[in-house]
C-alpha positions in Angstrom: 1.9 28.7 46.2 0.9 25.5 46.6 1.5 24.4 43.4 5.0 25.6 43.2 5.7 23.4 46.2 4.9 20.2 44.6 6.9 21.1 41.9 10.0 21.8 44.0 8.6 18.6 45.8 9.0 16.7 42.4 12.3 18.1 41.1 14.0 17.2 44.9 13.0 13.8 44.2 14.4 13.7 40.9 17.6 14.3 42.1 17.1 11.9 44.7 16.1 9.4 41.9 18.9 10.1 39.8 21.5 9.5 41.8 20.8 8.1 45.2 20.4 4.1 44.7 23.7 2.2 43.0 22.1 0.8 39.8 22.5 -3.3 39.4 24.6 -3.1 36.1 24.3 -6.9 35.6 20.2 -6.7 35.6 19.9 -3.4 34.2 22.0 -5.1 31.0 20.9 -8.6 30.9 16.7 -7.3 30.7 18.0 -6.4 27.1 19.6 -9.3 26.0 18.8 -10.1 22.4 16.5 -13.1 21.5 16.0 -14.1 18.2 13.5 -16.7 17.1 13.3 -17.1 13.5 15.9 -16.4 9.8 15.4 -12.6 10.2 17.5 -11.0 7.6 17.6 -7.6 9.8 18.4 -9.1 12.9 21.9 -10.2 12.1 24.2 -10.3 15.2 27.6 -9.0 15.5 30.6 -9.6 17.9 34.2 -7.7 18.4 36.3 -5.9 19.8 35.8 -1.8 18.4 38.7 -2.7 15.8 36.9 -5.8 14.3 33.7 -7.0 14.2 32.3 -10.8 13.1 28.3 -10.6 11.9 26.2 -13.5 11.7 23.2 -15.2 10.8 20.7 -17.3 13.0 23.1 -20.6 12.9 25.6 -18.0 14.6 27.4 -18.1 12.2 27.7 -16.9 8.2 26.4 -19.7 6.9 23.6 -18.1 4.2 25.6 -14.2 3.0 23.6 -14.6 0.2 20.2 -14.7 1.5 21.2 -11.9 4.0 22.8 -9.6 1.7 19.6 -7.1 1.3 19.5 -6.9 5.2 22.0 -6.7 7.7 24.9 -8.1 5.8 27.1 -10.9 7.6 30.1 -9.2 7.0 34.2 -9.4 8.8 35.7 -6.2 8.8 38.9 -4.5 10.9 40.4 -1.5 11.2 43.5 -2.5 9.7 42.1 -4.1 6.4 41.9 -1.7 3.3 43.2 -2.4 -0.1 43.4 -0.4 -3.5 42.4 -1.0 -7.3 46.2 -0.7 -9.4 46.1 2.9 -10.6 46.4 1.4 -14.1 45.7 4.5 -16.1 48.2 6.3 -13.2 45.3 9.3 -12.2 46.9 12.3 -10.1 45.1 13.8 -7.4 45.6 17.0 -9.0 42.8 16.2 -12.1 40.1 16.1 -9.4 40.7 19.7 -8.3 39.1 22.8 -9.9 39.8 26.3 -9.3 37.1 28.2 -7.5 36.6 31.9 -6.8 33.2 32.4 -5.1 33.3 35.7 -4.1 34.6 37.0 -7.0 37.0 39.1 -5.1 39.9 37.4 -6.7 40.6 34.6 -3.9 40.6 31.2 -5.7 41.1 28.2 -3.6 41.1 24.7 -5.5 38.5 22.1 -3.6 38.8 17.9 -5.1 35.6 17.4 -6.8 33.4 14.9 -9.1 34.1 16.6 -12.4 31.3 15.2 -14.7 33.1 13.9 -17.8 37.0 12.8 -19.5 40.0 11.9 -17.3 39.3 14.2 -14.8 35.7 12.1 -13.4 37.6 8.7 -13.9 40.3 10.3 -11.9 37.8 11.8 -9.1 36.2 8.0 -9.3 39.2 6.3 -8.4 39.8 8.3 -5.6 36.7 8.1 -4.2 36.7 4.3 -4.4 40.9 3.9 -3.1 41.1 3.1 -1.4 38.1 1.1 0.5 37.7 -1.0 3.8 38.3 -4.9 3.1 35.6 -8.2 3.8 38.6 -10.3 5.2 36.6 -13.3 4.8 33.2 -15.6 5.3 33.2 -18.4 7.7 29.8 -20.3 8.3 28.3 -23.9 8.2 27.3 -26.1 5.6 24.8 -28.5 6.7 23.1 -31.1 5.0 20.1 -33.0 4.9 19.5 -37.0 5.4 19.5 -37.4 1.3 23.0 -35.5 1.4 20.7 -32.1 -0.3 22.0 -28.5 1.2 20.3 -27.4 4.0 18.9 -23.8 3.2 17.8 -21.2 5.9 14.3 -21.6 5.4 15.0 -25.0 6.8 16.0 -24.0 9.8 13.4 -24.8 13.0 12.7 -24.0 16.2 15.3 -21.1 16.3 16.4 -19.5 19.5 19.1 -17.2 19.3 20.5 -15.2 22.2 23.1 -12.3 22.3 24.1 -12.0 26.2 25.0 -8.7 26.1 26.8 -9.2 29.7 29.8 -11.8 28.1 29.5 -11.0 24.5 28.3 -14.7 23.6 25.9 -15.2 21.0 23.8 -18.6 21.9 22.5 -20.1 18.8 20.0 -23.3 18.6 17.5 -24.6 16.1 17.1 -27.8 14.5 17.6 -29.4 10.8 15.1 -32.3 10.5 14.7 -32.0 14.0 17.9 -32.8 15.0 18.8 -30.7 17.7 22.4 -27.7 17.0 23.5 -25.4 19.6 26.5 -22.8 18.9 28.3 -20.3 20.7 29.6 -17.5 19.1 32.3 -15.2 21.0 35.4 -12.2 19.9 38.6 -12.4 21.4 38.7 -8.9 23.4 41.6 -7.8 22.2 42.9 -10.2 19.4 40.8 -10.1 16.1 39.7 -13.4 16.7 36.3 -15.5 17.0 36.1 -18.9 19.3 33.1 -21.0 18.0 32.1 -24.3 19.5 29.1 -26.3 18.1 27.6 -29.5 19.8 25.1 -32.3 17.9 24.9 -35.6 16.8 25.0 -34.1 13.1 28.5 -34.0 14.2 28.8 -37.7 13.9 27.0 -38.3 10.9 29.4 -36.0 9.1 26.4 -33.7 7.8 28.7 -30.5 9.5 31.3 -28.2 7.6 32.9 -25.1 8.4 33.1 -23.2 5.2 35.7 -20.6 5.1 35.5 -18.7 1.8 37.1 -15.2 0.1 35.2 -12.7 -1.5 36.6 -10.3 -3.8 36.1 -6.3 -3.2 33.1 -5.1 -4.9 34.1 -1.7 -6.1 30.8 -0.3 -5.0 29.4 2.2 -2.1 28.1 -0.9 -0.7 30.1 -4.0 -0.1 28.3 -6.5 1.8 31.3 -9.2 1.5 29.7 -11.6 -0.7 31.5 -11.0 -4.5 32.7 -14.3 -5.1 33.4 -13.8 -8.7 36.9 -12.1 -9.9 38.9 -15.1 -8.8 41.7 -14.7 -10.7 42.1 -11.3 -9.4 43.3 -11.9 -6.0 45.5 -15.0 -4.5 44.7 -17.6 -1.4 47.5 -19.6 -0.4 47.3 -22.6 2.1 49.6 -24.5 4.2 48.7 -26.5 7.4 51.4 -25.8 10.0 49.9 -28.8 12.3 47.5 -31.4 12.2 44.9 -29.1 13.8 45.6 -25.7 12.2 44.8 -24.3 8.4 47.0 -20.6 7.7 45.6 -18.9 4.8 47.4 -16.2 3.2 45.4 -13.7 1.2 47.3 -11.4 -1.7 45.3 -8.2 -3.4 47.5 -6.6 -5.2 49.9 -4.5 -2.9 47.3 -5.9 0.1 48.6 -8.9 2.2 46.9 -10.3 5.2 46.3 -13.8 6.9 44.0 -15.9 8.6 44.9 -18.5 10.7 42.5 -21.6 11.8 42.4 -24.1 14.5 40.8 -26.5 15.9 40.7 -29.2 18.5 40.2 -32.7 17.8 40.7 -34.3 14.7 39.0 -32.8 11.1 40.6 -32.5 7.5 40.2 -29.0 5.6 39.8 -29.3 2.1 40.2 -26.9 -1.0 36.6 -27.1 -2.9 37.7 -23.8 -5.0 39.7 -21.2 -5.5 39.1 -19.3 -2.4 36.8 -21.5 -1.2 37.8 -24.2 1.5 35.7 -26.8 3.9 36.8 -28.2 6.9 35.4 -31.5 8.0 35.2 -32.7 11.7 35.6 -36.2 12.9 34.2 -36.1 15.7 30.9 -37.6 18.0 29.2 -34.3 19.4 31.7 -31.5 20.3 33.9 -29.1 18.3 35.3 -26.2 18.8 37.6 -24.0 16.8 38.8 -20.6 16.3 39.3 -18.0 13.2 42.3 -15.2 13.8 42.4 -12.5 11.3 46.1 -10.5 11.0 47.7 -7.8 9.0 50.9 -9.7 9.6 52.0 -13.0 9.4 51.7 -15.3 12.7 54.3 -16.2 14.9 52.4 -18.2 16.9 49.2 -20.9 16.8 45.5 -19.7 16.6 44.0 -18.5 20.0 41.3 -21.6 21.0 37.8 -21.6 21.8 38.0 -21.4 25.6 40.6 -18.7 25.9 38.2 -16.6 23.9 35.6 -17.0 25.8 37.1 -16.1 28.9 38.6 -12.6 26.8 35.1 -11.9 26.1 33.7 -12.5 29.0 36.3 -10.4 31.3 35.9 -7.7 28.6 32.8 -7.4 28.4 32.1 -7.4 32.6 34.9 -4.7 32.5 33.1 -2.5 29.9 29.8 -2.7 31.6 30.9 -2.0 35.2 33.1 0.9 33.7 31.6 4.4 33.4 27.7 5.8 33.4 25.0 3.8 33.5 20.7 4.8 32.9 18.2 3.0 34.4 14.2 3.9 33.7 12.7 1.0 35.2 10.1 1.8 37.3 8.2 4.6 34.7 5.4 4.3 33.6 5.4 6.2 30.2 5.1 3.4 27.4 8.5 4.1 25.9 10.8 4.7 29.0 11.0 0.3 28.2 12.2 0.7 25.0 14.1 3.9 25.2 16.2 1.6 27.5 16.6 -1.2 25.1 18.1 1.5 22.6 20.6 2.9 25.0 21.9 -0.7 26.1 22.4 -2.1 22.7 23.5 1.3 21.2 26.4 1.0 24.5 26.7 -2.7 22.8 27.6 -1.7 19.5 29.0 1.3 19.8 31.8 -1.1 21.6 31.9 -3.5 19.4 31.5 -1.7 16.1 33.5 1.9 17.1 36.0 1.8 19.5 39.3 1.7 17.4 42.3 3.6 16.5 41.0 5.4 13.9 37.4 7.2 12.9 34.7 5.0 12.3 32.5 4.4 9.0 29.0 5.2 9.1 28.0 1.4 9.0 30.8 0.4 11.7 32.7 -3.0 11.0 29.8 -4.7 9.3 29.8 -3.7 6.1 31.0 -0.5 3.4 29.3 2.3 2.7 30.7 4.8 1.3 33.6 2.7 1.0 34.6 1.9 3.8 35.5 5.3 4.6 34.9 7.7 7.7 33.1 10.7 7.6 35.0 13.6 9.8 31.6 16.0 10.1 29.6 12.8 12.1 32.8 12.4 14.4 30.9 13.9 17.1 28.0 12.0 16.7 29.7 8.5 16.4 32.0 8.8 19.7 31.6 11.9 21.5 29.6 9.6 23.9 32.4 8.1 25.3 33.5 11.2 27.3 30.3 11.7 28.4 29.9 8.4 29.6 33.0 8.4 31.4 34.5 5.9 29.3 37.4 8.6 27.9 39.7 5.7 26.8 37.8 4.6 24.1 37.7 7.8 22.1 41.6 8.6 23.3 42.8 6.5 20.6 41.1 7.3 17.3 41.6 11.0 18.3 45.6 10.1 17.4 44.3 10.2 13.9 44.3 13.8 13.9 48.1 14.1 14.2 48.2 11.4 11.3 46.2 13.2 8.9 47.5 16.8 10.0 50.1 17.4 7.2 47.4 16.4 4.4 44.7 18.7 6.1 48.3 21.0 6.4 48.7 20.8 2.3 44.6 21.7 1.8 44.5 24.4 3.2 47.7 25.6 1.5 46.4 25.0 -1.8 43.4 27.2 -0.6 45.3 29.7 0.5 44.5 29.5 4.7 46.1 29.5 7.6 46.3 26.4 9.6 44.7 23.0 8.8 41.8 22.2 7.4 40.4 19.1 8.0 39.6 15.9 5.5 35.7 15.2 5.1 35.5 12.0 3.6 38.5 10.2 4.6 40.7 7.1 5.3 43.4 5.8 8.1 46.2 7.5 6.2 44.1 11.1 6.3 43.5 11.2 2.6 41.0 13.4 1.2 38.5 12.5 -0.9 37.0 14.1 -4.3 33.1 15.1 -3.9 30.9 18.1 -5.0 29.5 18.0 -1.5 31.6 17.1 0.8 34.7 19.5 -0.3 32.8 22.4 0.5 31.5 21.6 4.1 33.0 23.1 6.8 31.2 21.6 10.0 34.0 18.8 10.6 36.1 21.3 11.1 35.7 22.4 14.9 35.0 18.7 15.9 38.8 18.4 17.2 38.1 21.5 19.7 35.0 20.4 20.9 36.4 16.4 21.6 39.6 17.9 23.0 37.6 20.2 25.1 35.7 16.9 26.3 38.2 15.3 27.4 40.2 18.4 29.3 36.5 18.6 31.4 36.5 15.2 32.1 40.3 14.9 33.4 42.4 18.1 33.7 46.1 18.0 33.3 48.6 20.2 31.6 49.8 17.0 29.4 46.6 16.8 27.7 47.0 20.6 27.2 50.5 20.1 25.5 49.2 17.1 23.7 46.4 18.3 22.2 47.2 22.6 21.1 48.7 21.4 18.0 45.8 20.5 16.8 43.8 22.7 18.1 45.6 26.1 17.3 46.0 25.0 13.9 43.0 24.2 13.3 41.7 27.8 15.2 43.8 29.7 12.6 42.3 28.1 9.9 38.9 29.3 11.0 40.1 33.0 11.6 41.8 32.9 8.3 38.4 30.9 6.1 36.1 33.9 7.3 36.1 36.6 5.5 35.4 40.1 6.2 32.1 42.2 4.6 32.9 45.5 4.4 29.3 46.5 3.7 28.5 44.8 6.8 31.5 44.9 9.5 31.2 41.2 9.9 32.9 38.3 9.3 31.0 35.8 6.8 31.2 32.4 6.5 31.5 31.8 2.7 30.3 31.8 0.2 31.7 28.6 -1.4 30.6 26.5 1.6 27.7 23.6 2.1 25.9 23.8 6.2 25.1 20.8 7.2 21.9 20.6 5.7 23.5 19.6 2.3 20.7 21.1 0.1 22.3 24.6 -0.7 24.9 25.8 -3.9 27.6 26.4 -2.5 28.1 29.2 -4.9 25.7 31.3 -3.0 25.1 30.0 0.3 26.3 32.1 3.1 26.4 32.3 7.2 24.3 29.3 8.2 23.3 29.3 11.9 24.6 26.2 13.4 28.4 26.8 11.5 28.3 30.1 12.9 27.6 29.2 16.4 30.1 26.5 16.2 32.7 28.4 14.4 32.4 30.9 17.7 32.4 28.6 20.5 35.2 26.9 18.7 37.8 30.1 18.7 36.8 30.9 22.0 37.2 27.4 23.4 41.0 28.0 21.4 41.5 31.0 23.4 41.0 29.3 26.4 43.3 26.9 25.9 46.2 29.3 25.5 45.0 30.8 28.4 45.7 27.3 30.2 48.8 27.0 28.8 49.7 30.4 30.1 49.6 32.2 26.3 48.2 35.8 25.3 45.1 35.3 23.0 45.8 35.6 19.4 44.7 38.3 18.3 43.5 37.1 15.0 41.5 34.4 16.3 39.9 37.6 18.5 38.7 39.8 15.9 36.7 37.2 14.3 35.4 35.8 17.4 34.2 39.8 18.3 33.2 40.5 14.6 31.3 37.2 13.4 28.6 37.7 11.9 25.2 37.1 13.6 22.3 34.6 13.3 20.2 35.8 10.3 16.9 36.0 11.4 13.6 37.1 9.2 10.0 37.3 11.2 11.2 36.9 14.6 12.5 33.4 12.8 16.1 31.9 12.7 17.5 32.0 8.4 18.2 28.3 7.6 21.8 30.3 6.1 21.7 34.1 5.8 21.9 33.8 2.0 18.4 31.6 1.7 15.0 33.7 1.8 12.4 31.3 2.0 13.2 28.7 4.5 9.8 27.2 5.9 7.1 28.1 3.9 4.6 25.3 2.2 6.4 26.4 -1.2 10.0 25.9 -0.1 12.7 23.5 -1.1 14.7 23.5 2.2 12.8 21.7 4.6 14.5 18.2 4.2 17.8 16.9 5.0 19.6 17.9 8.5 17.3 20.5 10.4 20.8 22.0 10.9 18.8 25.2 12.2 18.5 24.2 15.6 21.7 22.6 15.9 23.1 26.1 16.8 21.2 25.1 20.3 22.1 21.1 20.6 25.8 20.2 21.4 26.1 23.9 21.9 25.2 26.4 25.0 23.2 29.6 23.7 26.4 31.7 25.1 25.6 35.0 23.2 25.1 34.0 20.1 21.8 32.3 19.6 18.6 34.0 21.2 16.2 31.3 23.1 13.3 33.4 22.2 14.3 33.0 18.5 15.2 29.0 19.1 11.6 28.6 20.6 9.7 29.8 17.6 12.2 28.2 15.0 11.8 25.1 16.9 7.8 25.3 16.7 7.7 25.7 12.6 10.3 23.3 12.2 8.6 21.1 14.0 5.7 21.5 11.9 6.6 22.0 8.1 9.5 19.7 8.0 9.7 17.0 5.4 10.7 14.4 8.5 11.0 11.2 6.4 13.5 13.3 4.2 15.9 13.0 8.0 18.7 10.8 9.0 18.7 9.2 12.4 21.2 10.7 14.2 18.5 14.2 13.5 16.2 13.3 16.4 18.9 12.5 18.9 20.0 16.1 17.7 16.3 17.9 18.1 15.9 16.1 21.6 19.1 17.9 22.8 17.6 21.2 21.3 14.0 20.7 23.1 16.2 19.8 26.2 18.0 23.0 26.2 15.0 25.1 25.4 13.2 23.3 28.7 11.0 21.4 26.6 11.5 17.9 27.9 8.4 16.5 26.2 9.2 17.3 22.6 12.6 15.9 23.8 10.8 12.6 24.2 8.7 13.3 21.5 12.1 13.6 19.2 13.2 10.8 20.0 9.9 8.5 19.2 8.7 10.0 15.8 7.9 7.8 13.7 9.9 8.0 10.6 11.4 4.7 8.9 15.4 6.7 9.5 14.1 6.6 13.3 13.7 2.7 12.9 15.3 0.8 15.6 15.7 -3.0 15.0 15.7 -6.1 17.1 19.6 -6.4 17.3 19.3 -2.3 18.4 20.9 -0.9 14.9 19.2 2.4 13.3 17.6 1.6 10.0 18.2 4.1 7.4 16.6 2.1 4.3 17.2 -0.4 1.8 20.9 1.0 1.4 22.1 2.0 4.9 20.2 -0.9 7.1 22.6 0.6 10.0 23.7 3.7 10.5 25.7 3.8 13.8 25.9 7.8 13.8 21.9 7.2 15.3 23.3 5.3 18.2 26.0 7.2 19.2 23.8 10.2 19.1 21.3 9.1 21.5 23.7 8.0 23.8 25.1 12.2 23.7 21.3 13.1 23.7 20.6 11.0 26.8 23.7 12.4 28.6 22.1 15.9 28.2 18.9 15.1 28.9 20.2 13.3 32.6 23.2 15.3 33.4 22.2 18.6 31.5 24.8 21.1 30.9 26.7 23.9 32.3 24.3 26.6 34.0 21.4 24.2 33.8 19.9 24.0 37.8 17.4 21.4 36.3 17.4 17.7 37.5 17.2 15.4 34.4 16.5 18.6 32.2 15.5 15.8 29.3 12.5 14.4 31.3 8.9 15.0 31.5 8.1 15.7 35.6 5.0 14.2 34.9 5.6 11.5 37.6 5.9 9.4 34.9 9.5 8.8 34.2 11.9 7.3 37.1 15.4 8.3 35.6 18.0 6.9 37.8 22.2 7.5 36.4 25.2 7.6 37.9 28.6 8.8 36.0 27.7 10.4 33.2 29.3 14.0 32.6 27.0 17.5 31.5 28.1 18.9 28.3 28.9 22.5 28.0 
């Protein structure tokens, strides 16, 4: 008895902890600033807007891309800049697709694919690779030394770099022959512009350039922005409106876009190169200038230094004093400090990096991977944190690209023979869809729209959001009634066979009824049936008699399947247990409803836990098993999660989620935790639990304030 008193002692002051005191924004941000003190090729920093993004070096700056490249490239990327290859050899979309019939019950639908040799792989190829987000340019400084030798980065001393996360300035200094250079680094909120202003006597002695240079696309899954060969491929044209601005039109083939320069004071730009210019400033100690990137030609001068820095600085107070804010000073667990530092910089770059008008890429604005191009599964993942964190604008607009990309996800399901709309995997701003023996057959990005929609409906009710959004949503409900298919032998709806779960390690050719697409596909028709209840419509009736007849979680010894169709799925001797541990995502962004059995979740949870192959994982994965742990009441695993030590579960100085030598960010495992710690604060529907993600160990002090539950 009097044990459970202190408990109910500890939980009341849990609540009073976590939402009693008004949380001092400015100091809770500004603890995490970022401080850099030496050339560290991972700890590139990055400023922008959420539609453009400028990454530099310790000069603040992209003065060394080169030496940089294997790390966190210094890269200039928008939303708006994406160019094609010519289709030379004039491929049709139509070679990439191959007739399938994996139930052998006469139902062939074609999916695009990688076919492995002839026209038909160069034509997949092509469309993989077309077409691919753009570098729009390189803009750094070339310095000097006294006997008129390049200065290198390894020259660089006494380096002091600071990101202030409150007004988006970078504050760079170091010294070249110990000579002192400061620079400040901001983005134009909402123009894609950088302001720049350097001060020191190097000035004078003319040992300063600003290099502005072109790279060419690389063709690759990875462009980093520094392909300077290919010059004849690709035009730079120059004209200097004024004395004190430089307008640089760049031509790729059918791609056109500008970049406009100023400056104040006097300084002379040069042309070293093709592509490849240098401006020079004439001046004692002070310069300041400005670099506007534009998908159309501009009517008017280049934004200047100072009227940046006030955009950014507005902006950025705006952001931080807008929607939920978590505080865990005061705890005394070791990594309540850190897990802090992760959820401020993830807020950082998650705004600077993701907050556009269309889907984001799995590397943000900093550099390709995968082309540039989004990923429609991970949509959650990247920006679902927005809602939660009461900041509902910022995922608004990219969820337009659904109605962009509806007739194309319209036309493949067509072509499949389905109902509705099935949505694009791999993608682009246009809503193309792109060949892959993977990603064709996954199914997972499909109830994303419901679940986002639904978000936002919670978050602010209103019959125009209704209206605005059950195109999508109806559409893409019959689609899921229509893809599962009924099993007479059983009396259940399936869920393939001819699909990959998101644990991508299963032939789609026999893989059948994984847990977590189940649970989804479920919650998702139901959540459609609701909203035609709120718009005052009977349920349809075929979205019913799969949401009734859906076939169950396959279990074997009192254990969750890993998919129905797989036997073996956590033994020493089995091949599943890397990749996605996509089992217990049936309990993560989703509520057990009916569908999955805690008791079951407990016990799959345990082995998982303990024969998975964790440095086979991606980051976003323990974000993901957190929110599990937290729904099965198991706060320390939650925490545990979210501190294993994996290299995917790096975290880096500048507050990016290294993957490895490929993907040195991955944004999908920042904009995971911010979901995860949403759940583990503000829990979820039904849940009477105060900070449900916690330990009530008296160790962690969890104060919030605005952040929404999730269902």
């Amino acid at each position: 008895m009097k044990r459970s008193f202190y408990v109910i002692l500890l939980l009341i002051t849990s609540v009073c902890i976590g939402n009693a005191q008004k949380i001092n924004r400015k100091a809770l941000v500004s603890r995490h600033n970022i401080v850099i003190t030496s050339v560290d090729t991972l700890g590139s920093l990055t400023v922008g807007n959420g539609k453009f993004a400028f990454t530099v070096d310790a000069t603040g700056m992209q003065s060394f891309p080169e030496y940089y490249k294997n790390g966190v490239p210094l890269g200039t990327e928008s939303e708006w800049g994406w160019h094609s290859f010519p289709n030379k050899e004039g491929y049709k979309y139509s070679e990439t697709l191959q007739d399938f019939d994996f139930n052998k019950d006469g139902h062939k639908a074609a999916y695009a694919v990688q076919l492995r040799s002839g026209r038909g792989k160069a034509a997949g190829d092509y469309f993989r690779e077309n077409p691919h987000r753009l570098q729009l340019g390189n803009v750094g400084f070339e310095f000097t030394k006294k006997d008129g030798s390049p200065v290198a980065a390894t020259d660089l001393q006494d380096i002091h770099q600071v990101l202030n996360l409150w007004t988006g300035e970078i504050t760079s200094t170091f010294k070249i022959e110990g000579t002192l250079v400061k620079v400040i680094t901001c983005s134009d909120a909402i123009k894609d512009a950088i302001g720049v202003k350097i001060t020191s006597v190097l000035l004078k002695q003319k040992r300063i350039k600003i290099k502005i240079r072109f790279p060419y696309p690389s063709n690759d899954f990875k462009d980093v922005g520094k392909t300077y060969t290919n010059v004849s491929a690709h035009q730079t044209e120059f004209i200097q409106p004024s004395f004190n601005e430089a307008l640089f039109t760049r031509k790729l083939d059918n791609t056109v876009y500008y970049v406009d320069a100023g400056w104040r004071g006097k300084a002379a730009i040069n042309k070293l190169a093709d592509h490849n210019y240098a401006l020079l400033p004439f001046t004692d100690t002070v310069f300041s200038f400005s670099i506007d990137f534009s998908s159309s030609k501009p009517t008017k001068g280049p934004h200047d230094f100072e009227g940046i820095q006030q955009t950014s600085i507005a902006g950025w107070r705006k952001y931080w004093l807008s929607g939920a804010a978590v505080d865990f000073a005061g705890s005394t667990d070791d990594r309540a400090a850190e897990l802090e530092r992760r959820v401020v910089l993830s807020q950082y770059l998650m705004r600077v990096q993701e907050a556009g008008h269309f889907p984001p890429q799995e590397t943000g604005l900093t550099y390709n991977s995968w082309y540039g191009r989004p990923h429609m599964e991970m949509l959650w993942w990247h920006s679902a944190h927005y809602v939660l964190w009461g900041r509902q604008d910022l995922i608004e607009k990219s969820m337009q690209w659904y109605f962009k990309a509806f007739n194309e996800a319209k036309a493949i399901a067509e072509r499949q023979d389905y109902k509705g709309v099935r949505w694009q995997k791999m993608t682009d701003n246009e809503g193309g869809d792109t060949p892959s023996n993977v990603g064709s057959f996954l199914i997972w990005q499909q109830p994303n729209v419901i679940y986002e929609a639904e978000l936002l409906y919670r978050n602010k009710p209103s019959k125009q959001l209704l209206q605005k959004y059950s195109k999508l949503i109806f559409a893409t409900a019959d689609f899921m009634a229509s893809f599962a298919r009924y099993n007479a032998g059983t009396g259940y709806y399936d869920l393939g066979k001819g699909i990959i779960p998101a644990q991508e390690s299963y032939n789609p050719a026999e893989t059948y009824n994984p847990p977590y697409e189940l649970a989804y596909w479920k919650w998702a028709l139901e959540k459609a049936q609701v909203w035609r209840t709120r718009l005052g419509l009977k349920p349809d009736k075929n979205w019913q008699t799969v949401i009734e007849k859906l076939a169950p979680l396959a279990q074997k010894d009192g254990l969750y399947k890993a998919a129905e169709s797989v036997e073996d799925s956590y033994s020493a001797q089995s091949k599943y247990t890397t990749d996605h541990p996509a089992v217990l995502m049936a309990l993560s962004t989703l509520p057990a409803n009916d569908v999955v059995d805690t008791a079951v979740m407990h016990r799959t949870f345990a082995i998982v836990k303990k024969v998975w192959h964790w440095d086979h994982t991606w980051g976003w994965d323990f974000p993901m098993v957190a929110m599990t742990a937290t729904r099965l009441n198991q706060p320390e695993e939650a925490i545990d999660a979210l501190f294993k030590k994996v290299t995917t579960n790096t975290w880096l100085v500048n507050g990016h989620n290294y993957q490895n030598q490929r993907l040195t960010i991955y944004l999908p495992g920042n904009g995971s935790l911010l979901s995860a710690i949403a759940l583990m604060c503000a829990g979820y529907d039904g849940n009477k639990i105060p900070n449900p993600g916690f330990p009530k160990n008296g160790k962690w002090k969890v104060r919030w304030e605005g952040l929404k539950s999730l269902p």
